[in-house]
C-alpha positions as CSV (number, residue, x, y, z in Angstrom):
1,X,-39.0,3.2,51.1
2,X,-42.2,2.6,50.6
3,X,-42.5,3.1,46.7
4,X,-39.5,0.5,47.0
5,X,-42.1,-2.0,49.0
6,X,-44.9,-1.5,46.5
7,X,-42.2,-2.3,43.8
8,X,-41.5,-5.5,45.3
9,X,-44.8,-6.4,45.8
10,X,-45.7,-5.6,42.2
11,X,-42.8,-7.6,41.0
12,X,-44.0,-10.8,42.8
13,X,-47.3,-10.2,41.7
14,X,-46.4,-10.7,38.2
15,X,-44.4,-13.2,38.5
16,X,-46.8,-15.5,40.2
17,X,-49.2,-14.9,37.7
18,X,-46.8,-16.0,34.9
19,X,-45.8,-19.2,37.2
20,X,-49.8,-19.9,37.2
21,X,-49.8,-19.4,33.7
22,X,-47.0,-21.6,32.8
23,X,-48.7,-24.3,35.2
24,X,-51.8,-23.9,33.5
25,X,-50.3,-24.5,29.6
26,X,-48.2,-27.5,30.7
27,X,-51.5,-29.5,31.6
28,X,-51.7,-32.3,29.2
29,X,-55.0,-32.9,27.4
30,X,-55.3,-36.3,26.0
31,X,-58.6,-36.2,24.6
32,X,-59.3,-36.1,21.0
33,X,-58.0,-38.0,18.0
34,X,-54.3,-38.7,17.3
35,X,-52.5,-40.1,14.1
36,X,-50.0,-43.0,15.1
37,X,-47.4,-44.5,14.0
38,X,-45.6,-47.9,14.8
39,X,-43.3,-48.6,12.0
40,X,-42.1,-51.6,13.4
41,X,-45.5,-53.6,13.8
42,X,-46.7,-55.4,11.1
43,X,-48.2,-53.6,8.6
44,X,-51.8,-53.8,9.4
45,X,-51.2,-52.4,12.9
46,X,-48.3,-49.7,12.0
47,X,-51.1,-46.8,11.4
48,X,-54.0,-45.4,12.4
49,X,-55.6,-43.4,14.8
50,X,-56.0,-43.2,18.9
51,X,-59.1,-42.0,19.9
52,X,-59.4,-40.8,23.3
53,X,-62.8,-40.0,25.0
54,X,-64.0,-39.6,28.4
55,X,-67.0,-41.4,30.1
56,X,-67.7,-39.9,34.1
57,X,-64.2,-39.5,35.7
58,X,-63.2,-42.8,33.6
59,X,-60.5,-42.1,30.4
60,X,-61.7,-44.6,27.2
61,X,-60.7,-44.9,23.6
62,X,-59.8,-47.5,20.7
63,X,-57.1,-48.1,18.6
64,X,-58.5,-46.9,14.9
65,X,-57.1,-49.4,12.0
66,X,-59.9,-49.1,9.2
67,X,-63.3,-48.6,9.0
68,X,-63.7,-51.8,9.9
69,X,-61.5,-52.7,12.8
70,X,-60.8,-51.0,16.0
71,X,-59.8,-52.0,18.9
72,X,-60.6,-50.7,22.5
73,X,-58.1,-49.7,25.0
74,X,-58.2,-51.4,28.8
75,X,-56.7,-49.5,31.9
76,X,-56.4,-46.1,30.1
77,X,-54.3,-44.3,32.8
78,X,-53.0,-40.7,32.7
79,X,-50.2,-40.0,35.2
80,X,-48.6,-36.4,35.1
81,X,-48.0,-36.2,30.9
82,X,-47.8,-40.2,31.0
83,X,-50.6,-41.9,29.4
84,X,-50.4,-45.6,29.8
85,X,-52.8,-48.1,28.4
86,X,-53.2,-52.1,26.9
87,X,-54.9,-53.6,24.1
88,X,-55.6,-57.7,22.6
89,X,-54.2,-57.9,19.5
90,X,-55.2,-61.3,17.6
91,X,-55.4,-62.7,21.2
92,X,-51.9,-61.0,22.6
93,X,-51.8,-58.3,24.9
94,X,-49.9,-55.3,24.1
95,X,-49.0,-52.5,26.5
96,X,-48.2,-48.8,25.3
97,X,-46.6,-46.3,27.5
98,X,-46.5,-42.8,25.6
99,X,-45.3,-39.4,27.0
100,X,-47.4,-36.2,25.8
101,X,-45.6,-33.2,25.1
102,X,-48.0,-30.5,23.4
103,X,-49.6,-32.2,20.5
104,X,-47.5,-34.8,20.2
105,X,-46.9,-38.4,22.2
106,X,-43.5,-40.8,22.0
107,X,-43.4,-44.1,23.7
108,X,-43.1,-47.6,23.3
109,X,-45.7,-50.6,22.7
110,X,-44.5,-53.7,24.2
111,X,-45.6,-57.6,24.1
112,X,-44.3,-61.0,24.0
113,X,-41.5,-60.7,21.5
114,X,-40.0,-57.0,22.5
115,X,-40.7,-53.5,22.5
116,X,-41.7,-50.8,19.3
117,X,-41.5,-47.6,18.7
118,X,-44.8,-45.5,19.2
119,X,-45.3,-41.8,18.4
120,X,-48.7,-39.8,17.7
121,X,-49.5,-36.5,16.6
122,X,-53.1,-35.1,17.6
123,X,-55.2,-34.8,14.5
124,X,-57.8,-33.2,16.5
């Protein structure tokens, strides 16, 4: 009976670890660069990168078209594997909702006229 009790017990044991474990890989990690892609904007703003930084507690980033033009993100939200944020694009605001998964993030960008497509995948 009581090589029965320490079996149970062991049992439990490891499978609470690999609960923890499982918790632990499915926390999402925005930070870092990520490629994106909205092949339904107009050209100039249908690539680039999403740079995501962190300043205190506070999420920041920019949208990455050239060298020579970014744009910064306003109310940069993560909420559970939803990251959420808005830019001005030639005076229009634009909202993009993403979910992460892994490396990669699908969502939508929308604004006055509709709603795109939006996907990333993390270059770094």
């Amino acid at each position: 009976m009581r090589n029965f009790r320490l079996l149970i017990l062991f049992a439990l044991m490891v499978l609470s670890i690999g609960v923890l474990s499982a918790q632990k890989e499915s926390v999402v990690k925005p930070l870092g660069t990520w490629t994106f892609s909205a092949p339904d904007a107009p050209y100039e703003y249908s690539t680039g990168d999403l740079v995501i930084t962190k300043e205190g507690e506070d999420l920041t980033g920019e949208l990455v078209f050239s060298e020579y033009y970014k744009l910064k993100l306003h109310d940069l939200k993560l909420e559970d594997n939803i990251l959420s944020f808005k830019a001005y694009v030639e005076g229009e605001v634009i909202y993009v909702k993403n979910t992460i998964e892994k490396d990669e993030m699908k969502g939508k960008v929308s604004y006055s006229e509709g709603t795109l497509d939006f996907s990333a995948k993390r270059k770094n």
